[in-house]
NUPA-190049 format. One record per residue (C-alpha): x, y, z; residue in one letter. Coordinates in steps of 0.1 Angstrom, whole numbers, padded with zeros to 4 digits, always signed. Example, Ala and Ser with C-alpha at 12.3 -4.5 7.8 and 13.67 -1.06 7.14 Angstrom:
# NUPA-190049
+0123-0045+0078A/+0137-0011+0071S/
# end
This chain:
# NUPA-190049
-0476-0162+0319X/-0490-0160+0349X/-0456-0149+0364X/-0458-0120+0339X/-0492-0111+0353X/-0481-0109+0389X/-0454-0091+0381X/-0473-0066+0360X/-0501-0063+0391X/-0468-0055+0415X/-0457-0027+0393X/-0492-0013+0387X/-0492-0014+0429X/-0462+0001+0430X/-0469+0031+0401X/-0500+0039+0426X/-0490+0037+0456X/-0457+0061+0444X/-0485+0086+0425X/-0501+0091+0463X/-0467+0090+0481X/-0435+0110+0462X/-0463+0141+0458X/-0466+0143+0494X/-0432+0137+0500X/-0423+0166+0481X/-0449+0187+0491X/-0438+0185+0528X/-0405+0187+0516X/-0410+0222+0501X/-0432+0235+0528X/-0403+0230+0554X/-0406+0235+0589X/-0437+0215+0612X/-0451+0203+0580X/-0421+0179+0574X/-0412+0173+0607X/-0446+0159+0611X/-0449+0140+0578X/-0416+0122+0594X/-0426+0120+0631X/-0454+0096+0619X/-0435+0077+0600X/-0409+0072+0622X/-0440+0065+0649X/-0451+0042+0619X/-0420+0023+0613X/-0417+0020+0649X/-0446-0001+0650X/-0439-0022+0626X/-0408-0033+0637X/-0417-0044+0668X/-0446-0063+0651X/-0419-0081+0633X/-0398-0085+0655X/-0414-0088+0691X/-0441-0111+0681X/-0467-0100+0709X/-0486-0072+0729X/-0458-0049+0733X/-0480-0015+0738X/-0456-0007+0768X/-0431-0007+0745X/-0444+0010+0722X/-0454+0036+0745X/-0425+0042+0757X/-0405+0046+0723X/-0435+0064+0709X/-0435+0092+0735X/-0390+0093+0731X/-0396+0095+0693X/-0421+0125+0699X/-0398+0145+0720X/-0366+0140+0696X/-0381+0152+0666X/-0393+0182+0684X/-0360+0192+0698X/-0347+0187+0667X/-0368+0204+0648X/-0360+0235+0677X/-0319+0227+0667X/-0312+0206+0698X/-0300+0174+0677X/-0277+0164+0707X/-0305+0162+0730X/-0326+0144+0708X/-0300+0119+0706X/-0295+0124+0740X/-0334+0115+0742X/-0333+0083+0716X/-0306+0067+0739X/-0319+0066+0772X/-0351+0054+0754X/-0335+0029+0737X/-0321+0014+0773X/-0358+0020+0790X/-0375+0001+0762X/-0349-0024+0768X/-0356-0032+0803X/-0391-0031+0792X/-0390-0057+0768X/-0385-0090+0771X/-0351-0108+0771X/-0353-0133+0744X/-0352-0107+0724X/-0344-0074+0738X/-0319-0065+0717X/-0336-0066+0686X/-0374-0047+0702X/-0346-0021+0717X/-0330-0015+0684X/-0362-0003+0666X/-0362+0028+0688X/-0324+0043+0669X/-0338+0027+0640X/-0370+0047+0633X/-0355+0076+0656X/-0327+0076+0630X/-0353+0078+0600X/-0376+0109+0616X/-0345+0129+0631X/-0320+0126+0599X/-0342+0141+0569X/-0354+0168+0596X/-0316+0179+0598X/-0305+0180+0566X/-0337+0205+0559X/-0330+0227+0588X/-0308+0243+0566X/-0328+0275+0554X/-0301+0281+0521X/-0299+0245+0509X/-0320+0222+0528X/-0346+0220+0504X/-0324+0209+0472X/-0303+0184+0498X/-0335+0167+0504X/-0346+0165+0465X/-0306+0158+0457X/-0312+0122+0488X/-0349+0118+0474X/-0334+0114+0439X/-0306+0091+0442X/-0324+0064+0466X/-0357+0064+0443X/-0334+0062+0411X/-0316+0034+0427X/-0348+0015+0439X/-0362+0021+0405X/-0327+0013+0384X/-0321-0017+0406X/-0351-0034+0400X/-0356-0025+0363X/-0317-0037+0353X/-0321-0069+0379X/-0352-0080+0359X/-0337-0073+0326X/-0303-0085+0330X/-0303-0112+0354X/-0271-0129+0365X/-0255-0136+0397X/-0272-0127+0429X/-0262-0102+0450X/-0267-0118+0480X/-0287-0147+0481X/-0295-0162+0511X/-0308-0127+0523X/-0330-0116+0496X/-0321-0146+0466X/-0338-0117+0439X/-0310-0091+0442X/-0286-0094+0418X/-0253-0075+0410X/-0264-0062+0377X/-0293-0050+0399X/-0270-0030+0421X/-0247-0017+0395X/-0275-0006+0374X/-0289+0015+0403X/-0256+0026+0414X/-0252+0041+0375X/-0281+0055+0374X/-0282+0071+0407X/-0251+0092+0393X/-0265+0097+0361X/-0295+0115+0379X/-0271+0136+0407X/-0249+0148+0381X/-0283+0158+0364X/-0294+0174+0393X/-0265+0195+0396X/-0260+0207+0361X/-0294+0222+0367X/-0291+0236+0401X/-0257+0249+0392X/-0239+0227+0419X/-0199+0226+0415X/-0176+0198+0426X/-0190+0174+0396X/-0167+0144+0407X/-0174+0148+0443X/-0210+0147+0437X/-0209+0114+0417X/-0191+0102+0444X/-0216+0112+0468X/-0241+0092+0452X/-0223+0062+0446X/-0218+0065+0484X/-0253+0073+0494X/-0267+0045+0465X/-0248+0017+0485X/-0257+0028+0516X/-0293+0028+0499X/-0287-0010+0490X/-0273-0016+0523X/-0305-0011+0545X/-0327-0025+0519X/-0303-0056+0525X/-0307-0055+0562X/-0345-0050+0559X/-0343-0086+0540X/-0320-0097+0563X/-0341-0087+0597X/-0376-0102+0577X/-0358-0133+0569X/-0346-0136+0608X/-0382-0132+0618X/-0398-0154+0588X/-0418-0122+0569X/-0424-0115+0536X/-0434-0077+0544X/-0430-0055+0575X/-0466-0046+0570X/-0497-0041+0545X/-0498-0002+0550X/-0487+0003+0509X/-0504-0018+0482X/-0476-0034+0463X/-0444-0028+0491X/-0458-0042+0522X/-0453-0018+0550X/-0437+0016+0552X/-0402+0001+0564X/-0401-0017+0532X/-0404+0014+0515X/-0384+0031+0532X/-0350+0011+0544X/-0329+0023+0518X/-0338+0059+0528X/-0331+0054+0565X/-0296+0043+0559X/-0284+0069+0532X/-0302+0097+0553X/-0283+0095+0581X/-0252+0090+0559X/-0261+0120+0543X/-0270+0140+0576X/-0240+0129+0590X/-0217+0142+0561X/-0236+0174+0555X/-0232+0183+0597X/-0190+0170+0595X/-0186+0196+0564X/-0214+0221+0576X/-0219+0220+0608X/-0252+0221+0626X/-0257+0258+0610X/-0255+0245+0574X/-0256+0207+0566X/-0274+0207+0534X/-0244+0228+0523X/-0219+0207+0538X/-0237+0178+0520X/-0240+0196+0484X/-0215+0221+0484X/-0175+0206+0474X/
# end
């Protein structure tokens, strides 16, 4: 009983906290532009810190400076179409913030600066795309929430073996599937209604982007397990921090940036991601 009460407060958390959070989400994701690129700058600058609270252990403001002011100035010259500067940018702060930190464990503090560089630059690329930025960003919002939502629903439901237990022992494969399934379900939905052509390709494209999605939620339990925490943070009643919400969309972001930029180039990427 009581396990069904906890688990009932956790959803209620989780119902709130997404009431507050997928509005805004797709409110900046509408408007376009500064409004998103700053909605994403802070929580890269967010995710940023929490990592290196995770991961670093102590005082690390000069590290946090330093990856802070790096994150600033990549999303900006991103958001002005320089992506390979801002890349240019994220690397040579990921080897300052490296000689900054210290070397027990400077590979992991210097890793956090790609990681939440990844997470503010990715999204903003994909919506620089003035003809179908907008819809690739609903298209990558839909299939990670469907799969966070499916997974967990059809893992409590179904049970059976675990995904991958000694990283996170409540995943389990029906889990997976079931969010995989669903994620499809809702792209090929997506596209019916958006008129989008390529059916097949863009089931594909959501199987792809759902694993990747499961992927970095995997190596979110992984990296908390390696560090001995429950939560990156206490910033979202019911998830922890923001890199717990957020892990799965990091990874299929930059998937989906990447694939959209390889078919569309840096003029069009939200085309080259939706268009087959």
């Amino acid at each position: 009983m009581r396990a069904l009460e906890s688990c009932g407060g956790e959803l209620a958390l989780r119902v709130c906290s997404a009431l507050v959070l997928v509005p805004l989400a797709l409110g900046a994701a509408y408007l376009g532009g500064w409004p998103f690129a700053v909605l994403w700058g802070l929580a890269a600058m967010v995710v940023l810190w929490e990592w290196n609270s995770l991961v670093a252990g102590s005082d690390q403001r000069i590290v946090l400076t330093t990856g802070g002011a790096s994150l600033a100035l990549a999303i900006a010259l991103v958001l002005t179409g320089h992506l390979l500067a801002a890349v240019i940018v994220l690397a040579i702060s990921t080897l300052g913030v490296a000689s900054l930190a210290p070397a027990k464990r400077r590979t992991w503090i210097a890793a956090g600066v790609p990681y939440a560089g990844a997470l503010g630059v990715a999204p903003i690329v994909l919506r620089s795309d003035n003809g179908e930025g907008f819809l690739a960003i609903i298209f990558l919002f839909a299939v990670v929430w469907t799969t966070d939502i499916a997974a967990y629903f059809a893992g409590r439901a179904i049970g059976g073996p675990k995904l991958m237990p000694r990283v996170s022992p409540n995943k389990t494969w029906s889990g997976a599937i079931g969010g995989t399934l669903a994620a499809v379900i809702v792209a090929l939905a997506l596209a019916k209604v958006t008129a989008l052509t390529g059916l097949f390709a863009i089931a594909m494209l959501a199987v792809i982007l759902s694993i990747c999605a499961q992927g970095g939620d995997l190596f979110e339990s992984f990296l908390k397990r390696r560090f001995g925490a429950k939560d990156s943070g206490h910033l979202i009643p019911g998830h922890g921090g923001l890199m717990d919400r957020l892990d799965g969309f990091v990874t299929a972001s930059v998937v989906a940036a990447l694939i959209g930029l390889l078919r569309g180039g840096f003029e069009a990427p939200g085309r080259g991601l939706l268009v087959w």
